[in-house]
N, C-alpha and C positions, 0 to 999 in steps of 0.2 A: 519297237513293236513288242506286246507281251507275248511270253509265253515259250521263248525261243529255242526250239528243239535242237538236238545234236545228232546230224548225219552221216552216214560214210559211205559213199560211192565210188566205182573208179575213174579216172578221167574217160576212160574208153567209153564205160556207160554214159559221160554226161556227150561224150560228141556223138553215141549212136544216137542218143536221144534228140539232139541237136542237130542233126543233119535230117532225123525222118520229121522235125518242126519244120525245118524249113522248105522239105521239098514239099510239104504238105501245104504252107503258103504259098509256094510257086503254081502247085495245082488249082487250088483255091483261086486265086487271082486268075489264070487261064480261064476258068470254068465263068468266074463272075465277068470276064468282060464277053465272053461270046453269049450267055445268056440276058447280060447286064442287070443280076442280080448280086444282091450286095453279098460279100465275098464272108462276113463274119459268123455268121450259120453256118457256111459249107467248112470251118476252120474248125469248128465243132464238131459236126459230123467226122470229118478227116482225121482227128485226133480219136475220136472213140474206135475210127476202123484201125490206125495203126497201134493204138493202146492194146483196151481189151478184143479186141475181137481177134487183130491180127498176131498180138503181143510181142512187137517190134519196140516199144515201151512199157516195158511191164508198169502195173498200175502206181505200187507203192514206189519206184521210180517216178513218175510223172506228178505225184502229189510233195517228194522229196523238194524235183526243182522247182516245181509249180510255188513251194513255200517262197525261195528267194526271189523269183520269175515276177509274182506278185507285186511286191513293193518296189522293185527297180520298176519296172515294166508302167506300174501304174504313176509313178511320180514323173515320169518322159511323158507319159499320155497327156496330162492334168498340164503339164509346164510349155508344151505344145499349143493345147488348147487356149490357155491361156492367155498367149503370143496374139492368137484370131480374135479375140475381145477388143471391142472398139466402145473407148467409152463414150461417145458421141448416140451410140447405139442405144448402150447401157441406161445413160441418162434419159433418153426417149421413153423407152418401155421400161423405165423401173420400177414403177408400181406392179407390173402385171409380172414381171421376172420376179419381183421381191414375193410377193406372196404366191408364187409358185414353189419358188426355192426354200418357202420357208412354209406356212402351213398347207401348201400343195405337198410338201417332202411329209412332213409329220402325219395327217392327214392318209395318207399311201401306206405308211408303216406304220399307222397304231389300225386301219381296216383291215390291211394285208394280215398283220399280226393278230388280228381278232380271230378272221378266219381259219387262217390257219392252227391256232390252236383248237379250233375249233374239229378243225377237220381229221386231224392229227391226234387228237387229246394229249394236249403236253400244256403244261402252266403257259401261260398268257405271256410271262416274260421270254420265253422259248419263242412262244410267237412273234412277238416285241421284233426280238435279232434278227427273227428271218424278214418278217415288212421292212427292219432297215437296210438289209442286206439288198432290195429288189427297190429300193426306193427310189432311187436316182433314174437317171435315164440317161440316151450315151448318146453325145455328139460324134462321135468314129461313124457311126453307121446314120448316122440322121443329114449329116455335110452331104456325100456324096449322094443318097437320095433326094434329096431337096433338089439338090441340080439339077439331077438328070429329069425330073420331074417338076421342073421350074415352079417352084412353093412361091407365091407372093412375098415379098421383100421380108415386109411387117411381119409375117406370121412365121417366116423362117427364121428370121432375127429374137422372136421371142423363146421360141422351142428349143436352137441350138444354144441361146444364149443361157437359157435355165437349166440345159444339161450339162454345159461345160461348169457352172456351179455348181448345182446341186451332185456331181461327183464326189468333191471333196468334205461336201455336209453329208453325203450317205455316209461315207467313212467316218467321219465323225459321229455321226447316228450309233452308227455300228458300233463302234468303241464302246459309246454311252452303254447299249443294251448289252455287251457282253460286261460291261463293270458290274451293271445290275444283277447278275447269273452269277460273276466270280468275281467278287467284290476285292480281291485278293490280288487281283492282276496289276502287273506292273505299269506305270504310264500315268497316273495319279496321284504320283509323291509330292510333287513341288504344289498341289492343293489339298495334299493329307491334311495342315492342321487348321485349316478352312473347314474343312469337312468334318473335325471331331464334334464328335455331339449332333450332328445334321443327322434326319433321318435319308435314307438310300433314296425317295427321287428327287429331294432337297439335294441331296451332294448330287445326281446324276445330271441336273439341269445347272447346276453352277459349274460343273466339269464341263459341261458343252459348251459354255459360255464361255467359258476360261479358255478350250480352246481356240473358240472362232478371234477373242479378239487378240489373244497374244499371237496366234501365226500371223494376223492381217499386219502385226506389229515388227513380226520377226522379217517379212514377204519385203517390207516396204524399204525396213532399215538395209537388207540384202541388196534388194533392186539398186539406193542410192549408193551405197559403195560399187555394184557394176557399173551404174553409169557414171560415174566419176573414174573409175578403173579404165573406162573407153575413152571419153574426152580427155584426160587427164596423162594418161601412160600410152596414148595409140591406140588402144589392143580393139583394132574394127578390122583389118585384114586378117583374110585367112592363112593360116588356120587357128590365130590367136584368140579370136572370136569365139568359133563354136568352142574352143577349150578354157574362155571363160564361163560360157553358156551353161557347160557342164558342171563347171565348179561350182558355181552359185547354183544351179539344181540340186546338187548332190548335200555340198553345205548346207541349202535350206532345210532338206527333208532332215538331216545329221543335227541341226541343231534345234527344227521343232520337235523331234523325236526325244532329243535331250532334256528339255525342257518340259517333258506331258504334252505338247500343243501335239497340232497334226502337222505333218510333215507334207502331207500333199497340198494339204490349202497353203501353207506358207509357198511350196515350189509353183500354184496357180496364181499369189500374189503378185512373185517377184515375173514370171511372164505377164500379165494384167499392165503392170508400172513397168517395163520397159517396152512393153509394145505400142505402150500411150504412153512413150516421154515426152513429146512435146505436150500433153495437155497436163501431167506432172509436174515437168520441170519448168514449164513457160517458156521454152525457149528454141530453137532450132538448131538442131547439127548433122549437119551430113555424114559425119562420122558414125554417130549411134543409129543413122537409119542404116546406114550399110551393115551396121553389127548389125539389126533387126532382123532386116533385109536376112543377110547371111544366117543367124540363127534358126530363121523360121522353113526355110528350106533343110537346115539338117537336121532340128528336131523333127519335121513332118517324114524324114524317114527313118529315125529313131524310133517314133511313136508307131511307124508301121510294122517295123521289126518286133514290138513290143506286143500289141494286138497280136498277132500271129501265133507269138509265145505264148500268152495269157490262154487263148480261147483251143489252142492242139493239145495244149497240157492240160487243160480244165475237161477235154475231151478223155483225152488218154487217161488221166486220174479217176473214171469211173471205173470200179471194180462192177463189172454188170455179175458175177454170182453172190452179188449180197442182194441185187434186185428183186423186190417181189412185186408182180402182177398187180395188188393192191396197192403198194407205196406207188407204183407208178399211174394208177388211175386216181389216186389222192393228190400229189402233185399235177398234174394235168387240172382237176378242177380248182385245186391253190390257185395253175396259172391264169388260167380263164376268168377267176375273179380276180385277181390282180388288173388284169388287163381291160375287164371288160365295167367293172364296179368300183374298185378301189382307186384308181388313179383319175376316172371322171367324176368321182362323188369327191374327191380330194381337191381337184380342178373350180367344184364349184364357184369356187372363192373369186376367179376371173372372171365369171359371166358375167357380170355388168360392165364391165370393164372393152369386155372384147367383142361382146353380140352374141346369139346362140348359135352359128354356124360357124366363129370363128371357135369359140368355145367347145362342140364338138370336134374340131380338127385337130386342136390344139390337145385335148385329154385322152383322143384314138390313137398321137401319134408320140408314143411315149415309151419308146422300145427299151428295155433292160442292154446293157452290154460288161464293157471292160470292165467298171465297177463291181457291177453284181457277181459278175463270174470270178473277178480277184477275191472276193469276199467271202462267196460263198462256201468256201472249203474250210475257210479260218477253222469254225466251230470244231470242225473234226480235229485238225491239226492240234487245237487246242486242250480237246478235251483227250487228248494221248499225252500232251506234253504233260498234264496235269494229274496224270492216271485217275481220268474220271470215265469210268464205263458209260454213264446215262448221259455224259456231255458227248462222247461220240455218240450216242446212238441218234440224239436228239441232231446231232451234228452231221447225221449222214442223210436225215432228213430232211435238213435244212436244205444238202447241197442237193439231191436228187430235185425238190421242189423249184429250186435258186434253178437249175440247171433247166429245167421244165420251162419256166418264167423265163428264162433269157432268151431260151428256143422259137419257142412259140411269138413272141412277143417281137421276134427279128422277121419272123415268118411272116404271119399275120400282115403286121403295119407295115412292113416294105410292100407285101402281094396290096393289098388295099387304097396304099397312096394318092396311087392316079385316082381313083373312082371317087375318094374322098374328095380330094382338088376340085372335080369337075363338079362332085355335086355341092360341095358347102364353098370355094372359095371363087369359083369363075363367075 
């Protein structure tokens, strides 16, 4: 990851911090099952009461571990989600998945990015980072509302399916538009002399390229050594399983990170190919369904543990006395037009495809989550590591907007669901 700051904390601080996260998911969860309101907004709020308000987490603490919280945190999420990917599914809807994930994502983050720099006055590439940053959308929170709100098969399949993708393309998004601002950052060596002589969106769109196809490269080569590591050495009982599950997580992100690729899309590869080894490898084994099997139950509380982290610390790390009245009425209509303009005008691209009702359901219900909010601090983070004044500032505006967009956009689309269902899909 570029940019890599140097911290110093006590252990005491990382476990106060660490126990008020997690009674704060404990509450959180309480609260979302008696209301049956989805738990990842209240995880936010909950972190801002014990951050700044109550400063049981002082702020510049909460943005310290929020740094490492991030990329652990997000690559369990992505390797998770991955696992839930049926490519039986995939192949059904992959026109309508593909050009979601691809100029449905672009499309979100060059509008998002218009306006906001618009709103904002800041160069348009400032803009750029922040549309990538809010670009994606989060299957954490889209899974468990579908259900409880019984989403038709089809249209739930295509929504959750395009955001457990389009995760790891926002991250990569991201990268691309922060290379574009600090051409300097580390993570684009191994296609430095590609890029000599290339003008900056010529290399930014070969760097994208580069990474999507070498992780799908590194994802796969990974996957086949696990599953030959299972078949081959036993390792399907517990607890040999989940502590290969991990190793190949961890390895993948360790060595797309190595390499310039992205580290999360290779760890959604290698869940992708072993959660569809039989249509991979052609073959059947009872052995790797039981690794699966066992995998996917302990990464789904891996990835909860993770969520919880991400969104109390994303809470906690606002310093509310840098807040002013107008940056927060500026982010508010940032988020509004994310939500309400940017991602159905991006959407377009489905409508023939899906019908206009399906197409309305499909670009209202597009909530921002674990990505945006792991993202959206980068900038700042960044522009300290780098002693750049106007990268924070631009970077604290990223995040109050990011944070704004994530809020609202959990709010919204979960309160609205049902009303949507009944009127566009029954």
């Amino acid at each position: 990851m570029p940019g890599i700051p140097s911290f110093e904390f006590g252990i005491e601080t990382i476990a106060l911090a660490s126990l008020m996260v997690l009674l704060s998911g404990i509450l959180a969860m309480l609260i979302s099952r008696k209301t049956k309101f989805p738990y990842t907004p209240l995880l936010v709020l909950l972190g801002v009461l014990v951050g700044p308000v109550l400063t049981l987490i002082l702020p510049q603490t909460a943005r310290m571990l929020f740094y490492y919280v991030r990329a652990f945190g997000l690559f369990l999420v992505l390797f998770a989600a991955g696992f839930s990917l049926r490519l039986a599914v995939l192949k059904e809807h992959k026109l309508v998945i593909t050009l979601l994930d691809t100029i449905g994502l672009l499309g979100t983050a060059i509008l998002a990015g218009w306006f906001f720099s618009w709103a904002f006055g800041v160069p348009f590439p400032v803009g750029f980072l922040f549309g990538a940053v809010v670009s994606g959308t989060d299957p954490a929170t889209l899974i468990p509302l579908f259900q409880e709100h019984k989403v038709p098969e089809d249209v739930e399949t295509v929504i959750i399916t395009e955001a457990i993708f389009n995760g790891p393309l926002a991250i990569i998004l991201t990268m691309v538009a922060l290379f574009l601002i600090i051409p300097e950052i580390p993570g684009y060596a191994p296609v430095e002399p590609v890029l000599e002589g290339a003008g900056l969106y010529v290399a930014a769109i070969v760097y994208f390229l580069y990474q999507i196809f070498v992780s799908a490269i590194i994802g796969a080569v990974i996957a086949y050594i696990a599953y030959q590591a299972i078949v081959r050495l036993g390792l399907y009982r517990s607890p040999y399983t989940q502590i290969l599950g991990l190793a190949m997580a961890f390895g993948g992100y360790v060595v797309g990170e190595f390499v310039g690729a992205s580290g999360f899309l290779v760890v959604t590869i290698i869940g992708l190919i072993l959660g569809n080894h039989r249509d991979f490898f052609k073959r059947k084994s009872s052995k790797v369904d039981d690794a699966v099997e066992r995998n996917m139950e302990f990464n789904d509380v891996l990835s909860t543990f993770s969520v919880i982290f991400i969104f109390v610390l994303l809470g906690a790390s606002l310093d509310l006395t840098d807040l002013q009245w107008g940056t927060i009425a500026t982010s508010l209509m940032v988020a509004l037009f994310v939500i309400f303009v940017a991602r159905p005008l991006a959407s377009l691209v489905v409508l023939p495809f899906t019908g206009f009702k399906r197409f309305l359901f499909i670009s209202l219900e597009g909530p921002k989550g674990a990505v945006a909010a792991s993202m959206a601090i980068l900038p700042v983070v960044l522009g300290r590591a780098y002693n750049s004044p106007e990268m924070i500032a631009w970077g604290e505006l990223i995040l109050s907007a990011g944070l704004m967009t994530v809020l609202l956009s959990m709010l919204l689309e979960s309160a609205w669901v049902s009303l949507l269902r009944e009127r566009l899909l029954d």
